[in-house]
C-alpha distance (Angstrom), angle and dihedral (degrees) to the residues before:
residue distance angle dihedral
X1 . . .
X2 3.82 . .
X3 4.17 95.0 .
X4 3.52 83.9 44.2
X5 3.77 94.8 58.3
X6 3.85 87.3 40.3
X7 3.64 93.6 60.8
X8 3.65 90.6 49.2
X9 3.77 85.5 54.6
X10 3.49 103.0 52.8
X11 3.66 89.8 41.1
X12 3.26 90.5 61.7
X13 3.88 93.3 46.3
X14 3.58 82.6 51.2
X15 3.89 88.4 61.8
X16 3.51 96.6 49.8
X17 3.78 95.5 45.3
X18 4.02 89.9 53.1
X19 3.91 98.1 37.9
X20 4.24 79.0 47.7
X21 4.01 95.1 61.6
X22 3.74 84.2 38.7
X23 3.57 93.2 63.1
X24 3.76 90.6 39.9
X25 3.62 97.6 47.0
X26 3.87 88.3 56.3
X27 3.30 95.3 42.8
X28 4.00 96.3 55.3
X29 4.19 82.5 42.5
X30 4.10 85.6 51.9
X31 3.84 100.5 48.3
X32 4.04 93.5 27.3
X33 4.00 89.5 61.7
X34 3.72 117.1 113.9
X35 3.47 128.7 -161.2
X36 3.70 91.4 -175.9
X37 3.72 95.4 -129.4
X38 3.76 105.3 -160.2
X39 3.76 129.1 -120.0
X40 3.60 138.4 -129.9
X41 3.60 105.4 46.9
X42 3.89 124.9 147.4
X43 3.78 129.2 174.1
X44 3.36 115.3 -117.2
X45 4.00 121.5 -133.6
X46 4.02 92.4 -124.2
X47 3.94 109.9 125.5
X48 3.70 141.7 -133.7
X49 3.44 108.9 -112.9
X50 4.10 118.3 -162.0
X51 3.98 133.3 -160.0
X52 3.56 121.4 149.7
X53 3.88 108.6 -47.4
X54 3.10 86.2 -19.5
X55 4.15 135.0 107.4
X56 3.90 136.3 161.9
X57 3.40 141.1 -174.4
X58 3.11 123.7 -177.0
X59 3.77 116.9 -39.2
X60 4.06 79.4 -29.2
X61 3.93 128.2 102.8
X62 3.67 143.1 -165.8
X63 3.86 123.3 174.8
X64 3.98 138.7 146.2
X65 3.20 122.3 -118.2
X66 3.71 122.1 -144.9
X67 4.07 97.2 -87.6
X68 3.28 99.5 49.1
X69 3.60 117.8 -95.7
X70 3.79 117.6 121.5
X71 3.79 111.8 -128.5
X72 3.85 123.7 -149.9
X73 3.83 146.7 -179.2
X74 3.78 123.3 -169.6
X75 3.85 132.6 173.4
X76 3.61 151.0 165.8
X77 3.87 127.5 49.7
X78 3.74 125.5 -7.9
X79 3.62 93.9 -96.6
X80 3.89 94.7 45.8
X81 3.49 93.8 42.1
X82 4.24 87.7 54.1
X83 3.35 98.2 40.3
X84 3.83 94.0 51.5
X85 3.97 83.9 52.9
X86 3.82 96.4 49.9
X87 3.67 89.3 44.3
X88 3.58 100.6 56.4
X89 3.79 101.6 36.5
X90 3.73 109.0 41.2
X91 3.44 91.0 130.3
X92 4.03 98.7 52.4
X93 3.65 80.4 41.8
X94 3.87 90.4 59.8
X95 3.46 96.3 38.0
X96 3.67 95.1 48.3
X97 3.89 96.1 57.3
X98 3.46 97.9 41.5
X99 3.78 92.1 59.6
X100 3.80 87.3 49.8
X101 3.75 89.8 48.0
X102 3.76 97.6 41.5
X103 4.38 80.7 47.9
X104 3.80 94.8 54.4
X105 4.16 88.6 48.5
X106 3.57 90.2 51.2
X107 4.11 89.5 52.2
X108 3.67 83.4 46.6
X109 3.87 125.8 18.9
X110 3.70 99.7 -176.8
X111 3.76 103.0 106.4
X112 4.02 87.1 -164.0
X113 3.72 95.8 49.4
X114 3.79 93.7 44.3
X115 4.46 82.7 64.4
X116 3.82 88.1 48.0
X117 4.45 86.4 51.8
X118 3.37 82.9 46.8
X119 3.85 112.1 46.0
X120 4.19 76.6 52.1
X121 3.78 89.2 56.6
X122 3.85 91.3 49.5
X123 3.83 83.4 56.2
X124 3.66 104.4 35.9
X125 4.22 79.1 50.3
X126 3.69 95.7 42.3
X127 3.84 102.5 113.5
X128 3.82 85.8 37.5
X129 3.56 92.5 119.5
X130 3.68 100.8 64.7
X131 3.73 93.0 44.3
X132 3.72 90.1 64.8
X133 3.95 122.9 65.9
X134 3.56 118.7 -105.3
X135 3.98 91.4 -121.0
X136 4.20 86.2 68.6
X137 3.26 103.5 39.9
X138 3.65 83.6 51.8
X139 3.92 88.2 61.3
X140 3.50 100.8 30.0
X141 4.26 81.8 55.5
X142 3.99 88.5 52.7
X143 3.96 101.3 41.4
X144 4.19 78.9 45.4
X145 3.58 89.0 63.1
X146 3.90 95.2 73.8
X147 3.47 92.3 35.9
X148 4.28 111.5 118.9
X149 3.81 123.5 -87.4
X150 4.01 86.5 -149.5
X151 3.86 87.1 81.9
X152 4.04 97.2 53.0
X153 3.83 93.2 117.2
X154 3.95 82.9 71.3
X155 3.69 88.4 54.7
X156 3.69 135.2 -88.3
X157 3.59 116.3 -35.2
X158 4.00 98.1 -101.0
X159 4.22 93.1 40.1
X160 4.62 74.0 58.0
X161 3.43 91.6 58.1
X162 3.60 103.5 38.0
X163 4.45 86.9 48.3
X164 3.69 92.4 49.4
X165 3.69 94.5 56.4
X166 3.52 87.1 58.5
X167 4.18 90.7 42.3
X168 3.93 85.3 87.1
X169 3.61 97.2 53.3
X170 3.72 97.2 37.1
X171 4.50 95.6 48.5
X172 3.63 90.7 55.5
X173 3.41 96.8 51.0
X174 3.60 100.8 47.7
X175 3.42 99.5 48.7
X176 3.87 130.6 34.6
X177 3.83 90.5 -146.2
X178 3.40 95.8 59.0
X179 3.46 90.4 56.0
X180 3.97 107.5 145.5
X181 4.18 91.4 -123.2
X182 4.13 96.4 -163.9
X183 4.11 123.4 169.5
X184 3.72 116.8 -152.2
X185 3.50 136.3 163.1
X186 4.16 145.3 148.4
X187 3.59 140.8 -163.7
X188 3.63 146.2 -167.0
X189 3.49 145.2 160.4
X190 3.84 112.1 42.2
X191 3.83 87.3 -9.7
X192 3.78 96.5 71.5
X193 3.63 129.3 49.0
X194 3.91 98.7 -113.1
X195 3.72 94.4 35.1
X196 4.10 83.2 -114.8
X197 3.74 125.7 122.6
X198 3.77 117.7 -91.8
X199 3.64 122.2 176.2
X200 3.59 126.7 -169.0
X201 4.07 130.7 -176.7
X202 4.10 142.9 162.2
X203 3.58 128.2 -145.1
X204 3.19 115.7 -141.6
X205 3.88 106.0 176.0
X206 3.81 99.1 132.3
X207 3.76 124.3 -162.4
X208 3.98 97.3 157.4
X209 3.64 131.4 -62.1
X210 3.42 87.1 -80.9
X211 3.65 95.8 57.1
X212 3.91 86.3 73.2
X213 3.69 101.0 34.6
X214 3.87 81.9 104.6
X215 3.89 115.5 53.3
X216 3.66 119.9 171.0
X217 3.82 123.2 -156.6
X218 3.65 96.7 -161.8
X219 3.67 123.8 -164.2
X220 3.82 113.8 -165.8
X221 3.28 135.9 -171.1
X222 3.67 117.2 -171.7
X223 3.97 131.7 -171.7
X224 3.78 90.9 -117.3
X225 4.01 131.9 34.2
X226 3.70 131.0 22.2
X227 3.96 116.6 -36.8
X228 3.76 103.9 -110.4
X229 3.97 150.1 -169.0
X230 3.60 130.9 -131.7
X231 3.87 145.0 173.6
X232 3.86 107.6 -145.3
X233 3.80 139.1 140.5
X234 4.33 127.0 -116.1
X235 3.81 108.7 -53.4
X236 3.73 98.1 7.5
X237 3.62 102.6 126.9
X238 4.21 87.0 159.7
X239 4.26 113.9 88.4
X240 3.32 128.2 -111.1
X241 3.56 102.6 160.6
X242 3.51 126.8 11.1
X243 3.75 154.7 133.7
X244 4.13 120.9 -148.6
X245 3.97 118.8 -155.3
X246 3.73 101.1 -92.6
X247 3.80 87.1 62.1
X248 3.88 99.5 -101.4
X249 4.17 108.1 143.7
X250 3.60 120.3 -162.0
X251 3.78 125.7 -167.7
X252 4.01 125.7 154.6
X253 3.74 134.3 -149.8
X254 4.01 127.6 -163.4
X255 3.47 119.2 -111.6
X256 4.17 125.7 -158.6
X257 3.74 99.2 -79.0
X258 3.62 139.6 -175.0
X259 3.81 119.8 -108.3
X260 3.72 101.8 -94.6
X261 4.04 123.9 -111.3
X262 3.99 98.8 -152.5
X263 3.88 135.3 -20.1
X264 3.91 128.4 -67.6
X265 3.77 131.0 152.9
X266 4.00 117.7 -26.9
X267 3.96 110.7 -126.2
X268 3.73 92.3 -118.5
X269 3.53 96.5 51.5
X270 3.86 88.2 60.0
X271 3.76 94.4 43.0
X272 4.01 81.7 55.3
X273 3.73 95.4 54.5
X274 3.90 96.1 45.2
X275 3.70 89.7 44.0
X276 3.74 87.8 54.0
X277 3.75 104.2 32.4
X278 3.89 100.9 34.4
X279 3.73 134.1 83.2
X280 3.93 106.7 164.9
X281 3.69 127.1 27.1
X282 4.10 99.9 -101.0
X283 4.07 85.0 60.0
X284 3.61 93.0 50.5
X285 3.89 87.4 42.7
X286 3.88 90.9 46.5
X287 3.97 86.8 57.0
X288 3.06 95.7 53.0
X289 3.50 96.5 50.9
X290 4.16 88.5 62.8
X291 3.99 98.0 55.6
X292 3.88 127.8 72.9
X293 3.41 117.2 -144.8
X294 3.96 133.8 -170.6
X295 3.91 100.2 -152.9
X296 3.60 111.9 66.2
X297 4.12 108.4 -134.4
X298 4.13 145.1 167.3
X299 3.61 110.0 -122.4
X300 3.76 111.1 -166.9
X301 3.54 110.7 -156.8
X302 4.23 123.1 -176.3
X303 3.54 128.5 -163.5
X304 3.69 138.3 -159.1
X305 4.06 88.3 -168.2
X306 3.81 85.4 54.6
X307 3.55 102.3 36.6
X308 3.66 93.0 -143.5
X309 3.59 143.4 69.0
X310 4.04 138.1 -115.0
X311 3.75 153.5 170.4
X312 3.71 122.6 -116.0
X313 3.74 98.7 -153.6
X314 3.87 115.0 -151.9
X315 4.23 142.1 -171.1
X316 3.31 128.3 159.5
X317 4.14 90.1 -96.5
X318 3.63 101.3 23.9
X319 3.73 144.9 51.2
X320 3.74 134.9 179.6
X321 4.24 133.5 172.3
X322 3.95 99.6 -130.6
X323 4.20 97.5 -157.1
X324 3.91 112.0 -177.8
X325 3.64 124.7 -137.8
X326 3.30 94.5 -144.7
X327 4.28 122.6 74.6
X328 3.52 90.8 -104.4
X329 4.04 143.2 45.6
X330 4.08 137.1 -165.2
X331 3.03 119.3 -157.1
X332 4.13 124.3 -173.2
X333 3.62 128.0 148.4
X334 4.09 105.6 -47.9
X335 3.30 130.5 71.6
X336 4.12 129.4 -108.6
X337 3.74 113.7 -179.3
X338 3.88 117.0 103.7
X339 3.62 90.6 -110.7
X340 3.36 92.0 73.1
X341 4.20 96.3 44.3
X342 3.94 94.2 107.8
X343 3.88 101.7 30.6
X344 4.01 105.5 120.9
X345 3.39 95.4 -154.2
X346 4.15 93.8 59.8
X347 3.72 94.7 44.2
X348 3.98 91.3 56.9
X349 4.22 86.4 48.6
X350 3.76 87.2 48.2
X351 4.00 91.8 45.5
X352 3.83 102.9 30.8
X353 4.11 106.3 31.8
X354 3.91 129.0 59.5
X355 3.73 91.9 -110.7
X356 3.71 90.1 106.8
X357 3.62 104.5 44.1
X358 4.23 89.8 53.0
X359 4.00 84.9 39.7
X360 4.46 83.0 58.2
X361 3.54 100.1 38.2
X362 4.05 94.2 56.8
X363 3.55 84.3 49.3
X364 3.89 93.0 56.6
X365 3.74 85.2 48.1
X366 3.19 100.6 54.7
X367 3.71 101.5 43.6
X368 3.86 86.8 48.1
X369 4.03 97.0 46.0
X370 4.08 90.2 51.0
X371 3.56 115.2 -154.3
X372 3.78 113.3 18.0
X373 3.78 117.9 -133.9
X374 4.34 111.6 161.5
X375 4.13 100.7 -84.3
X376 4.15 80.0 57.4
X377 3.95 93.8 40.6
X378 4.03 93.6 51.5
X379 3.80 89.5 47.3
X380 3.70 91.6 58.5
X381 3.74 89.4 50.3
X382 3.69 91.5 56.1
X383 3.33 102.2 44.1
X384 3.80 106.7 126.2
X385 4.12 99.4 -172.3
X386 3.32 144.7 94.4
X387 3.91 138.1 -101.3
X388 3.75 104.3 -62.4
X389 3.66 96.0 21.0
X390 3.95 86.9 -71.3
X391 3.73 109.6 165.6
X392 4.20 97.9 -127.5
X393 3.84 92.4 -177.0
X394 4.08 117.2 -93.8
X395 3.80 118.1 -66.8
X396 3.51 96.6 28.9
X397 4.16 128.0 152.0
X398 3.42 92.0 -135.9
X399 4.28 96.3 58.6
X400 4.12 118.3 85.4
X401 3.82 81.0 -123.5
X402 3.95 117.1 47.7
X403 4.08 90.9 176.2
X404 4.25 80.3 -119.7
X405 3.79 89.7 98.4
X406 4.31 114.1 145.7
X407 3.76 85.0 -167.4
X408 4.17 145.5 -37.4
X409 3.17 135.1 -141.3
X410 4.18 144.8 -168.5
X411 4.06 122.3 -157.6
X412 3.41 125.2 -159.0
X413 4.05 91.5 -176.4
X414 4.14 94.6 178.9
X415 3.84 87.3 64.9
X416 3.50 98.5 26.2
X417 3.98 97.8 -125.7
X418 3.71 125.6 136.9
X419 3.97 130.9 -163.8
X420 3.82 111.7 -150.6
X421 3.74 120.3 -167.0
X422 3.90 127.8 -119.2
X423 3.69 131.1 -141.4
X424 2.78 124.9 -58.7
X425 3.67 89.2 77.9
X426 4.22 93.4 -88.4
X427 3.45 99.6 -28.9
X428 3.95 102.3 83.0
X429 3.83 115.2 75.5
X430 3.78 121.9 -50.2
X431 3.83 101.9 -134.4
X432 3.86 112.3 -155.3
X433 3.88 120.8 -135.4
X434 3.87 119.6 -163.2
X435 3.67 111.2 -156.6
X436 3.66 100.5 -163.5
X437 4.28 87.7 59.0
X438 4.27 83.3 43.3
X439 3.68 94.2 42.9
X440 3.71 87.4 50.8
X441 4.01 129.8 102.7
X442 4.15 86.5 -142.2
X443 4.05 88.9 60.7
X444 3.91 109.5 119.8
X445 3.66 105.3 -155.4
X446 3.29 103.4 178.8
X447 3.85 84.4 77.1
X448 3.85 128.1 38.2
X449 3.61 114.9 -22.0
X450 3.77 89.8 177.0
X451 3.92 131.3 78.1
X452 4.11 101.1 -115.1
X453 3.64 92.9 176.4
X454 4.08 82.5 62.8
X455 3.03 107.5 42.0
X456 4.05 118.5 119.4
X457 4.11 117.9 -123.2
X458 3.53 117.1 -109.6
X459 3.22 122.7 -101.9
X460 3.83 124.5 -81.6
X461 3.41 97.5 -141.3
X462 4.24 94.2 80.2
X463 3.38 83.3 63.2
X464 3.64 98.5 57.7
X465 4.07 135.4 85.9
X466 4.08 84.1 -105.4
X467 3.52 99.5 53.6
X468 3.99 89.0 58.7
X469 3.95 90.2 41.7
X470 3.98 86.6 59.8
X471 3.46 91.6 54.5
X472 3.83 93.6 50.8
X473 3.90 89.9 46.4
X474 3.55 88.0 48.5
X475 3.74 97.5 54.9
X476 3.80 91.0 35.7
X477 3.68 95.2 57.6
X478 3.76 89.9 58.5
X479 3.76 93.9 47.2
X480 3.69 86.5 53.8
X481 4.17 93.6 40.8
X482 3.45 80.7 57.4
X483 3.52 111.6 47.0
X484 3.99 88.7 52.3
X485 3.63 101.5 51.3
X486 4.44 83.6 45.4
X487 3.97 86.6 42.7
X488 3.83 89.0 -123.6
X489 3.88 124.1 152.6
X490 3.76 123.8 -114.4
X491 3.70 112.6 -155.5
X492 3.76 118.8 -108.1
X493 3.91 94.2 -117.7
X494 3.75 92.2 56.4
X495 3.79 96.2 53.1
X496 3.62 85.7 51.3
X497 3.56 97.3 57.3
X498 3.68 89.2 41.5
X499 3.94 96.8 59.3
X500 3.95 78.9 48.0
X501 3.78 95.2 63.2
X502 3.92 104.4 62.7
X503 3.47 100.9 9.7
X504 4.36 96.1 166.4
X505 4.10 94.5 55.2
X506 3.56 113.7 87.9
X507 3.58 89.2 -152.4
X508 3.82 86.5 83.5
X509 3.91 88.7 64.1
X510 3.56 95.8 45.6
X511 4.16 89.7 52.5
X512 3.74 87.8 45.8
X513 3.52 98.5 47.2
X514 3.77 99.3 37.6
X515 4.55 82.9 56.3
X516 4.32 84.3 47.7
X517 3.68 84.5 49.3
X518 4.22 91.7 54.2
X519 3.80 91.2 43.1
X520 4.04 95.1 60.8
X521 4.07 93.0 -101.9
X522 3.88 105.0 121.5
X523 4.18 90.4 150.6
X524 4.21 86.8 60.1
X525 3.77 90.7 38.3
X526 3.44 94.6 53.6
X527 3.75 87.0 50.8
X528 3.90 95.0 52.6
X529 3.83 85.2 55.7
X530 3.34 109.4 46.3
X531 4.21 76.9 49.5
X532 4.09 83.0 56.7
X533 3.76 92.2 50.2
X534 3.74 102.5 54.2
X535 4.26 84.7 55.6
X536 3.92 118.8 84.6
X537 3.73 113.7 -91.9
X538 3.73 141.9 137.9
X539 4.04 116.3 -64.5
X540 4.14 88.5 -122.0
X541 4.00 91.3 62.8
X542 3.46 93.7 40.9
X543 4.29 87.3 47.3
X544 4.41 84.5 48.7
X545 4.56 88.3 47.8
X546 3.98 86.9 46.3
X547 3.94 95.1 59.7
X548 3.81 89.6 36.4
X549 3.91 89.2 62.5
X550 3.89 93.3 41.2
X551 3.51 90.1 41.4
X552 4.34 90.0 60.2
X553 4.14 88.6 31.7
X554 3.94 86.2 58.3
X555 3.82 94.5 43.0
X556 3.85 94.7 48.0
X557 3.97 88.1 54.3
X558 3.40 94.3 56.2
């Protein structure tokens, strides 16, 4: 009996000892971390002018046009060109992290367990620094600088900026549903209706409808590299979509990635440098080639100097250039080169996710629509149905246009004019930008900076007895969410009218059978999703309903 107790006790020692350099090991990791902030930076004594929408500073600009989107032109040096940014949007920069702060406590209310997720960002992100060239964090550093103090628990305002840039990269790979599910493609030749390159894409990384309540166009022109256009949010120096002056569009799309080990180069921050650096395809291909990064993504890049179109695919340890042989390419969230042909991990996103079935339906549309011109290009982009015109229900995976969209976008690179959407998602007003007039020293910007006589109609649809459904569905389904994680009861008239309002997406069944499921009522739930899983949807949702109904048929036997 005594060795027994011994071994118990120096087992438990044991513990203590390992859990000990745990602690310790993490702790050197937490305080060792270096976000290389850079040195040298003074404030200038240029004000912030204000009239009406519009504010200067400087030879820099910032003003809202009368849809929404927040227009801006920056220049000179890294610092200037941050400090000019912070300056001038304070506010947007405020408002902006607070709805990504106030988005990460409703994914997890625990104040105290929120400081753990983020002392393992801080260490995750440690050698973030060095993975990110000097010139950004120079700018990230000065836009930091006006950044709120309220958000300090998070870190100091510049480690913020440098962690969100890498908030992107890191949600998509750590969860499958928070996959970023973009559509992109672009023609030319016989495939569009002038034989010139036009490029269209949709964002779809969705934070809330608040998230994109403020979308910059920024217009930037920096003391070295190609001046360039961009459509970002507050703070988001990286690219997401953009098109540089030598006609050279970037825009990236997530791929099925492994969870990451340790920090490298965000996606955007790459997209930035080729956007600013490249003017053909084999430089943007060559950069790259020279960055690490530990999200694996397509980045469809189109050239004027090329006359063509093609998809820099990306992993963490590999890295092809998928080029077509036909005049056109469409690019979603799997990847097509033959480089990838016997990686595991891409079949299962081409067989499991909804990548595919958006990657098909563009192709109907195209080869329907004939040659694409930008009326044609924006159509795609909203399209909100299935593969052979199949209505799938609104807000659905599966569609081109999910109603989640941060922003779109159409390029015509050959005359250097872009068509960015306006809330609603893409189907408010695209407002065309030429960046030849914005480029320009004649451009009067305290008038219209846009093209009106360009610009695309908005769609019809938010004027129809659907569009107002989806917003009811939309705010229903979070009433419901709600009311079954709080156990809370939902009156029987309201669920009614709720199945009423998008009665093709499954994703009605699964809400209403997931609440059943809370309220004791597996027999009904069951019901709901065997309702769900005769609707279209993606194979990996239908997989997760499968093992929910076994799961209850198993339990009931017992």
């Amino acid at each position: 009996m005594r060795t027994f107790w011994k071994i118990i006790k120096w087992t438990m020692l044991a513990i203590l000892a390992l859990l000990l350099v745990i602690v310790i090991l993490l702790s050197i990791l937490y305080f060792s971390a270096d976000f290389m902030k850079p040195k040298g930076f003074e404030a200038s004594s240029a004000e912030v002018f204000v009239s009406d929408s519009l504010r200067t500073c400087g030879s820099n600009w910032l003003k809202l046009d009368e849809y929404g989107l927040w227009e801006m032109k920056v220049s000179g040096d890294p610092y200037s060109r941050g400090e000019a940014i912070g300056k001038m949007s304070g506010d947007l920069l405020y408002d902006q992290e607070k709805v990504f702060v106030d988005q990460i406590y409703k994914l997890v209310p625990s104040r105290g367990y929120v400081s753990f997720l983020h002392k393992l960002i801080i260490i995750f992100n440690r050698n973030l620094g060095r993975n990110v060239p000097e010139e950004y964090r120079k700018e990230i550093y000065a836009v930091s600088q006006y950044c709120s103090h309220e958000f300090d628990d998070f870190g100091t305002p510049y480690e913020r900026q440098m962690n969100y840039h890498s908030a992107h990269d890191i949600g998509h790979a750590m969860q499958d549903y928070m996959l970023v599910g973009c559509s992109s493609f672009s023609c030319w030749g016989g495939m569009s209706a002038d034989s010139s390159l036009i490029t269209g894409r949709n964002f779809d990384f969705y934070m809330g409808d608040d998230f994109a309540k403020n979308k910059i166009v920024l217009f930037v022109s920096p003391d070295k590299g190609y001046r360039f256009a961009s459509v970002t949010w507050p703070g988001m120096m990286g690219v997401l979509s953009g098109m540089n002056e030598k006609g050279l569009t970037v825009t990236i799309n997530a791929a099925k990635s492994v969870i990451p080990q340790s920090s490298a180069t965000p996606i955007s921050i790459l997209a930035r440098e080729i956007l600013q650096y490249a003017g053909t395809i084999s430089e943007a291909y060559g950069i790259a080639q020279r960055y690490k990064t530990f999200v694996s993504e397509s980045i469809l890049v189109s050239s004027v100097a090329d006359g063509r179109a093609a998809i820099i695919e990306k992993t963490p340890v590999k890295i092809a250039l998928y080029q077509p042989e036909k005049e056109r390419v469409v690019c979603t969230n799997h990847y097509q080169s033959s480089a990838f042909d016997d990686d595991r991990r891409n079949q299962e996103n081409i067989k499991m996710s909804d990548s595919r079935s958006r990657y098909l339906r563009i192709g109907e549309l195209l080869d329907s629509l004939g040659g694409m011109d930008v009326v044609k290009s924006v159509y795609v982009l909203r399209d909100k149905k299935g593969k052979g015109g199949e209505n799938i229900g609104y807000c659905n995976d599966l569609a081109v246009n999910q109603l989640i969209a941060h922003h779109s976008v159409v390029f015509k690179p050959g005359e250097l004019r872009m068509w960015v959407s306006t809330s609603p998602w893409q189907c408010g007003k695209y407002v065309c930008y030429d960046l030849n007039k914005v480029f320009s020293d004649s451009l009067d910007y305290k008038s219209d900076v846009s093209e009106k006589a360009l610009d695309v109609a908005e769609d019809p649809f938010i004027n129809s007895e659907d569009y107002r459904k989806v917003l009811k569905y939309r705010e229903c389904s979070s009433i419901i969410r709600k009311a079954q994680r709080s156990s809370r009861e939902v009156s029987k008239d309201s669920l009614a009218m709720f199945s009423g309002l998008n009665p093709d997406y499954y994703g009605t069944y699964v809400t209403l059978g997931d609440y059943y499921l809370g309220r004791g009522d597996s027999s009904h739930a069951c019901s709901l999703w065997r309702k769900a899983l005769s609707l279209p949807s993606k194979k990996q949702e239908k997989s997760l309903l499968e093992t929910k109904l076994a799961d209850i048929k198993k339990n009931n036997e017992k």
